[in-house]
C-alpha positions in Angstrom: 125.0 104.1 115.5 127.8 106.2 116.8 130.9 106.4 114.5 128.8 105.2 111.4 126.8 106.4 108.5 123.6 104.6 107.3 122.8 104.6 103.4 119.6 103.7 102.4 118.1 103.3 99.2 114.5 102.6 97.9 112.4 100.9 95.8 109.0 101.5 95.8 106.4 99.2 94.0 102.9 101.6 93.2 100.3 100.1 91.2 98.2 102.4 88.6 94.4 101.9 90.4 93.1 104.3 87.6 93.3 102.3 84.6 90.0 100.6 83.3 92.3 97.6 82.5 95.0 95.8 83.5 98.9 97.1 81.2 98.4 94.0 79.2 95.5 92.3 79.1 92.2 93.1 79.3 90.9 92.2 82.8 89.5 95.0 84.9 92.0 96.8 86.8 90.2 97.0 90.1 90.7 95.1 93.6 88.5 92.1 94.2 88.3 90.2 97.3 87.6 86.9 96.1 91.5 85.2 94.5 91.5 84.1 90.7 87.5 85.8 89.9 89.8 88.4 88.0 92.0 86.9 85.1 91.9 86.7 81.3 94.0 83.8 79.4 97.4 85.9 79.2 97.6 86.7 82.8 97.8 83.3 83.3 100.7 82.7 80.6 98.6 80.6 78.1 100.1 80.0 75.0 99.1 82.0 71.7 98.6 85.0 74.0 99.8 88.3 73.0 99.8 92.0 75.2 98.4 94.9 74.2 100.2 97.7 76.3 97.5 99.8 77.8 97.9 103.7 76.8 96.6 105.1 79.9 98.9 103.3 82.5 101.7 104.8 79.9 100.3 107.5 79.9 100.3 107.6 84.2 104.0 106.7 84.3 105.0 109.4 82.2 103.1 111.8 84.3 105.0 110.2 87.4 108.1 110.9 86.1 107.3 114.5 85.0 106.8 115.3 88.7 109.7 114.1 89.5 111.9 115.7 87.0 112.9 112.8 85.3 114.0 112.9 81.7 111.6 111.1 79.6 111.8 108.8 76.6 112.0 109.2 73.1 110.8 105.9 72.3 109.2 103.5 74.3 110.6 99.8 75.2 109.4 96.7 77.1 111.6 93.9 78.0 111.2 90.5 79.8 113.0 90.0 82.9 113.5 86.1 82.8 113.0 84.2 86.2 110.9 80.9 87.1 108.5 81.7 90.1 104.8 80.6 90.8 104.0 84.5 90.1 104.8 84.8 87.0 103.5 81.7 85.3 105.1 82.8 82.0 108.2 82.4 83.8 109.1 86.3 82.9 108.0 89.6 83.6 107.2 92.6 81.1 109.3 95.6 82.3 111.7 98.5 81.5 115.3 97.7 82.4 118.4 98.1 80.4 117.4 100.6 77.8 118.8 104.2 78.6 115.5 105.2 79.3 112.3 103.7 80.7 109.3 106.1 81.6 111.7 108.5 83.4 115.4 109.0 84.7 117.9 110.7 86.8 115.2 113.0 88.6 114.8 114.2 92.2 112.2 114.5 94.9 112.3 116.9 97.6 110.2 116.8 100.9 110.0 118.0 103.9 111.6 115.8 107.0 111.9 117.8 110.4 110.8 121.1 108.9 113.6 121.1 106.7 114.1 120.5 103.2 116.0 117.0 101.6 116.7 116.0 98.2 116.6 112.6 97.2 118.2 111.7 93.8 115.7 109.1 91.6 117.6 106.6 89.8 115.0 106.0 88.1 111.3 105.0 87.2 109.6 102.2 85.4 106.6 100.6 84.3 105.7 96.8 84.3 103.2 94.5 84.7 102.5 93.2 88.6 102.9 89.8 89.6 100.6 86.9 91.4 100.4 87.2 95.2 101.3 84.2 97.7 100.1 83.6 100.4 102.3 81.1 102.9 101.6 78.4 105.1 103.1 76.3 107.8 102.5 72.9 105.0 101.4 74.6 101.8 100.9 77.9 100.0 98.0 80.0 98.0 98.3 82.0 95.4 96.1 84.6 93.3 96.4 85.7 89.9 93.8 88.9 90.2 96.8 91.1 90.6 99.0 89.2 87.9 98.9 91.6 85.1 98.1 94.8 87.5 100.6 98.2 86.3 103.3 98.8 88.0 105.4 102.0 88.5 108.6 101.0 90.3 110.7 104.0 91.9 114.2 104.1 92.3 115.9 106.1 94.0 119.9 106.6 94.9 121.2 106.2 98.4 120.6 109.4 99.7 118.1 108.7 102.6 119.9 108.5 106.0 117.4 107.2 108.5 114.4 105.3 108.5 112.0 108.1 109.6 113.7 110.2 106.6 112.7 106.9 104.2 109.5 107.0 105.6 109.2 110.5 105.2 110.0 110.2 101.4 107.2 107.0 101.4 104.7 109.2 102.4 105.2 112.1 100.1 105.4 110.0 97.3 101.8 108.0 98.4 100.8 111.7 98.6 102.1 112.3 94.3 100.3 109.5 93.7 97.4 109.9 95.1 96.9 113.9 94.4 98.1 113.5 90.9 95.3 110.5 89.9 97.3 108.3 89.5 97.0 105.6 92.6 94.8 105.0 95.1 98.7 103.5 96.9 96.5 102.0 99.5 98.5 99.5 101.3 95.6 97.4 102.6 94.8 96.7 99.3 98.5 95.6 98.7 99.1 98.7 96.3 102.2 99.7 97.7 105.4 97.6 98.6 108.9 98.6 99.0 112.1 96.9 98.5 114.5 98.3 100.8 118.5 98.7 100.4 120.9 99.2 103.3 124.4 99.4 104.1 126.5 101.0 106.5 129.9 102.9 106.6 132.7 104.6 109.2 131.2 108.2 109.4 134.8 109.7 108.7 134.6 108.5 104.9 133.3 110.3 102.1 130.0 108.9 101.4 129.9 110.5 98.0 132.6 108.0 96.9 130.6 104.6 96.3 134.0 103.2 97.0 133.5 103.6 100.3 130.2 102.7 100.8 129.6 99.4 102.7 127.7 95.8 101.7 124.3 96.5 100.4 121.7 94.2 101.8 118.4 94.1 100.4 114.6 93.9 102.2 112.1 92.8 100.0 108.4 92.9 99.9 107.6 95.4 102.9 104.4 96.0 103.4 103.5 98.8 105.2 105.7 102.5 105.9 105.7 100.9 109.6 107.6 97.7 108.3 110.0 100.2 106.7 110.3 101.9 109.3 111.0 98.9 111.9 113.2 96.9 108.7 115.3 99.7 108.6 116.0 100.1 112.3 116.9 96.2 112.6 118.7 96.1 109.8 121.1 98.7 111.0 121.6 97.4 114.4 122.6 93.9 112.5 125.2 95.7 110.4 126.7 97.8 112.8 126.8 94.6 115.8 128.7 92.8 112.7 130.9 95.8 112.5 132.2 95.5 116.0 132.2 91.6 116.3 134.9 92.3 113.1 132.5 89.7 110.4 130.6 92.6 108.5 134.1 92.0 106.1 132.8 88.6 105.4 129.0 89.9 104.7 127.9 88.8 101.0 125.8 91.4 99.4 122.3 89.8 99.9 118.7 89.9 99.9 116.8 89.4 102.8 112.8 89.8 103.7 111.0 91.0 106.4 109.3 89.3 109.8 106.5 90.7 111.2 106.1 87.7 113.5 109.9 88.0 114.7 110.6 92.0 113.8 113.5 90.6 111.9 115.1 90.1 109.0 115.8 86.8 107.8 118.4 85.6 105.0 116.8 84.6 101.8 119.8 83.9 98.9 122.7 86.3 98.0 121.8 89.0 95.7 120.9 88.4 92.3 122.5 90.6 89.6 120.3 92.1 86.7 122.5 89.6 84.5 121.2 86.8 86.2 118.1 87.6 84.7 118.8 87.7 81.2 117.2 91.1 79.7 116.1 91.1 76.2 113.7 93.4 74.5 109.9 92.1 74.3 109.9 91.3 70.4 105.5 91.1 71.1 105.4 94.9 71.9 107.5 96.8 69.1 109.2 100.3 70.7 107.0 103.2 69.5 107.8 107.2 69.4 106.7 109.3 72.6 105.8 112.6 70.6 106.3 116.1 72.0 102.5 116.5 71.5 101.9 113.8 73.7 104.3 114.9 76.5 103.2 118.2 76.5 99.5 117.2 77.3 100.5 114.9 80.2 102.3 117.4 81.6 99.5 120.3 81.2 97.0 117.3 83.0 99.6 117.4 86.0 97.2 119.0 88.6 97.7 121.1 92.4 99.7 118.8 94.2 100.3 118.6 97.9 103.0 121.2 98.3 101.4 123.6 96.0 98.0 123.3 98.3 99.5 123.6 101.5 101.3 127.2 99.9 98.1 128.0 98.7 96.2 127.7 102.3 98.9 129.6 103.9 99.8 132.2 101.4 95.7 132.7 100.1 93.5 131.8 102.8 96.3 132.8 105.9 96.1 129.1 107.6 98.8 128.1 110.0 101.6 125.6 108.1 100.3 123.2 111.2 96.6 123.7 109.8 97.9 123.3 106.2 99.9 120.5 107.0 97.1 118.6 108.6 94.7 119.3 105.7 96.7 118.3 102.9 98.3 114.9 104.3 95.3 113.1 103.4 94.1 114.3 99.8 90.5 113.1 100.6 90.3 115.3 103.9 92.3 117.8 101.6 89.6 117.8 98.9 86.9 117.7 101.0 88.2 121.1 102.6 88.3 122.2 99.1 84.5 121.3 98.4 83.9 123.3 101.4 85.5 126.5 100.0 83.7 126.2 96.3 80.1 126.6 98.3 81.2 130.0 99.6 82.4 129.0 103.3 85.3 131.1 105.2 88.5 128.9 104.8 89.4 129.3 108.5 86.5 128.6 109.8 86.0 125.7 107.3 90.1 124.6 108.8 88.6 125.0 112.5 86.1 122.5 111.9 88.4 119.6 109.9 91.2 119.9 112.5 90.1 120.4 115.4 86.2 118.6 115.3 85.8 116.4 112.6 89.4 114.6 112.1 89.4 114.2 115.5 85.9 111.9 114.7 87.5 110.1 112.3 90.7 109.7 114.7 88.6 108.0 117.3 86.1 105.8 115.5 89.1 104.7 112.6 86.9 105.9 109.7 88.3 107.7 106.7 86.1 110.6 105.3 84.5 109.4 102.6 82.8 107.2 105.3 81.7 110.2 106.8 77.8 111.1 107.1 78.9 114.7 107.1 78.8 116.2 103.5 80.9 119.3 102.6 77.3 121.2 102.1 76.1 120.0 105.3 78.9 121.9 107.4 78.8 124.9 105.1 74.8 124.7 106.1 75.8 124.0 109.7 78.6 126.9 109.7 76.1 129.4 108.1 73.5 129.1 110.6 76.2 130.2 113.4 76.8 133.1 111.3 73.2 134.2 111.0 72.7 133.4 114.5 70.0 131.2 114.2 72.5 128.4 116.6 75.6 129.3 119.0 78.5 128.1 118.2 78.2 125.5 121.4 75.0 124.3 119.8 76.9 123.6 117.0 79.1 120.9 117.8 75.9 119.2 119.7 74.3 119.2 116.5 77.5 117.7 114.5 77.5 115.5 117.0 74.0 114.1 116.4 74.1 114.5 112.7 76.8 112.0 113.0 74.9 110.2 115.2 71.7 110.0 113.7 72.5 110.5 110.1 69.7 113.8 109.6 70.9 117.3 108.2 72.1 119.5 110.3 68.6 121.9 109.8 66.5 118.4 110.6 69.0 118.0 113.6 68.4 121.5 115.1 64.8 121.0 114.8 64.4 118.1 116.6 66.8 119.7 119.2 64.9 122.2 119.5 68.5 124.6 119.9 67.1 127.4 117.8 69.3 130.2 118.8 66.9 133.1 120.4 67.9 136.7 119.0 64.7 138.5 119.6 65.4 141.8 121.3 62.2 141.8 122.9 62.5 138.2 123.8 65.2 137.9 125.7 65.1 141.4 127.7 61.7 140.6 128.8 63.6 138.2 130.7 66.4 140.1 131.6 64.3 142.4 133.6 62.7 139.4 134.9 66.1 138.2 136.6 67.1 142.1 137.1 64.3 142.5 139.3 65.0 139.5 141.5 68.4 140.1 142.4 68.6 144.4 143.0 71.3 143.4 145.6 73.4 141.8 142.9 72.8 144.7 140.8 74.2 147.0 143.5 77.6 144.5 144.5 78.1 144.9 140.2 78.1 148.4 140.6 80.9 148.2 143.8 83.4 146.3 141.3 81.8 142.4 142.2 81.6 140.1 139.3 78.2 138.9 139.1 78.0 140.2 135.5 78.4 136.1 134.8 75.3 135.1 137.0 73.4 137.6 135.3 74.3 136.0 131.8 73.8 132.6 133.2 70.3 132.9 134.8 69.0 134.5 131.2 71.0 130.8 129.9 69.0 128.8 132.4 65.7 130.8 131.6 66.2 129.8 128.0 67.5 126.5 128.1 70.7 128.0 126.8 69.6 129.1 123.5 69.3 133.1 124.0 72.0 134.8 121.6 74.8 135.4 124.4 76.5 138.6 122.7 73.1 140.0 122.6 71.9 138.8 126.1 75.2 140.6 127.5 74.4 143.6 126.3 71.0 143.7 127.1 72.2 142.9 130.5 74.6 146.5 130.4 71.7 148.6 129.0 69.3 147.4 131.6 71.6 148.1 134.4 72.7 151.5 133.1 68.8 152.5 133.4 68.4 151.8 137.0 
């Protein structure tokens, strides 16, 4: 990579999970595992159908584009992008291209890579329907028309990224917009998320703000995953800059590639097709309609606490660590979880303590996200108050998460069975400290000449009790009792 810049530029395919309906047609938006039980007559491209464009996925792209300060429309097109393909058995697609403005343009995102602020410049961003998904074969191929007709935001952004951990960086804030703001589940395993990916390369002496001098854009289509980015990005650039110093990146047509997962390659699929290749024209069945002020103004009040603004919040409000905040608000289901914690009255450190540091590290180990979890938001509150009252030690506690996980019972049922009732009786547990007092004067004597054997003490009352006696109140017990003799 020495003596070169890397320009990468992305397109990132989200589809709206909370709409009731698909953008066009009236099929239920929602993922279904078995291909083709989830179509209606115009997702299939049937003659005499006509779409109905659904409000709320309008109304979700506009929102989109709002957080990312894109300017937004003053009247609303659709247009078909011509192209024959098995997907799109209507052999076009309904989406925003050549007007001046589709949902949103010429915004910006900025996000935090290496503890340091970066800007990306969006191009811009668009709705449209999704298409079919393929699967292929060694002799034939399937295909699935349940996502045919599904909304689709598609983000795009200017060639401002400069690595492939920077792209994935800006992947994983945006899956965080999306998911914080209502607007997508953008879970990849259900195939909600896909990016096209744009590279090219140039001598690091040139002015990369002069497209002039950038170098061949090649295009990655159809990623899957932040990981495939991640690795498409890395080969990609090692394939440029090899061409580079064999002296053929000069003969390089600008191209469109995909991605191998088998091979961790890319692999040549046709030279790049040009937007006139595809033959815009406006969608005469959906007529452009006003966007009023009223309207915009409403989305934008809806926008609600986003990532960023939580993570300020924990530090700035409840005095969290940026690591702790961080941690909490990568995931917004861990992150709202959290925040169910605080609404029942629980201290927001100790309520951070338990997330980082017990329960993620649960999840972590037995690949489970949260909302699989046993584990309620009022059953750690429950389990946190009774180590505040003193009625478990904090120990206990994490034995008795442990087998509330375990067993599935609430934490009170838990520490019943257990048994672990934390002893804080006075009388209790000094009527045993004088027990063990009184069986070990010698000791009592060596603590006096500077010996520790304060800790044997402390653990003999533990043993007597089966660990359950209150242990700042056993210590100083222990200190009175001594002072008397």
């Amino acid at each position: 990579m020495d003596g070169y810049k890397v320009l990468i530029g992305l397109e990132m395919h989200c589809e709206i999970s909370e709409t009731n309906s698909k953008v066009f047609s009236s099929a239920e938006n929602s993922y279904k595992e078995v291909p083709n039980s989830n179509i209606r007559p115009l997702d299939m491209g049937f003659p005499g159908t006509l779409p109905r464009v659904n409000k709320k996925a309008v109304e979700m792209a506009l929102k989109a584009s709002m957080i990312l300060n894109c300017k937004q429309p003053e009247y609303m097109y659709f247009e078909r992008k011509n192209y024959y393909y098995p997907d799109m058995p209507k052999n076009y697609q309904i989406t925003q291209e050549t007007k001046p403005i589709p949902v949103g343009i010429y915004g910006s995102l900025t996000f935090d890579y290496k503890d340091e602020p970066r800007t990306v410049r969006i191009n811009n961003i668009h709705l449209e329907e999704d298409a079919a998904s393929q699967d292929h074969y060694a002799n034939f191929s399937t295909i699935d028309y349940n996502r045919a007709g599904v909304p689709l935001l598609e983000l795009v952004t200017e060639p401002d990224l400069r690595s492939a951990d920077e792209a994935v960086a800006f992947l994983e804030t945006m899956r965080s917009i999306y998911q914080y703001a209502g607007i997508s589940e953008a879970d990849s395993r259900k195939g909600q998320i896909r990016c096209d990916v744009n590279v090219s390369i140039m001598d690091e002496n040139l002015d990369d703000t002069d497209p002039k001098n950038w170098g061949t854009k090649v295009e990655i289509k159809n990623v899957n995953s932040f990981g495939g980015v991640r690795d498409a990005i890395n080969y990609e650039i090692e394939r440029q800059v090899e061409l580079k110093e064999t002296g053929k990146y000069d003969e390089m047509e600008q191209q469109t590639r995909r991605w191998d997962e088998d091979t961790f390659t890319t692999k040549f699929m046709r030279s790049k097709v040009d937007a006139i290749d595809y033959r815009y024209f406006v969608e005469p069945n959906i007529p452009k309609y006003k966007i009023s002020k009223e309207w915009l103004e409403k989305i934008r009040e809806s926008i609600p606490e986003l990532a960023n603004e939580r993570k300020e919040k924990y530090m700035n409000e409840f005095g969290l660590s940026e690591y702790d905040s961080k941690v909490i608000v990568k995931d917004k289901s861990i992150s709202d979880f959290y925040e169910d914690t605080l609404k029942l009255g629980a201290d927001p450190k100790s309520s951070a303590n338990w997330l980082t540091s017990v329960i993620l590290g649960y999840l972590n180990k037995n690949e489970i996200e949260i909302k699989d979890l046993f584990l309620t938001p009022k059953m750690l509150v429950d389990l946190m108050d009774m180590v505040k009252e003193g009625k478990i030690s904090s120990k206990q506690s994490k034995e008795v998460l442990n087998k509330v996980l375990e067993d599935k019972k609430e934490p009170k049922e838990i520490v019943k069975k257990l048994g672990v009732t934390q002893i804080s009786d006075d009388k209790t547990i000094r009527d045993i400290v004088v027990k063990v007092l009184d069986e070990h004067p010698d000791l009592i004597e060596d603590h006096r000449k500077g010996k520790n054997t304060f800790d044997f003490f402390v653990g003999q009352v533990m043993k007597a009790t089966r660990g359950q006696a209150n242990p700042s109140l056993t210590a100083d017990i222990i200190r009175e009792e001594i002072d008397k003799r």
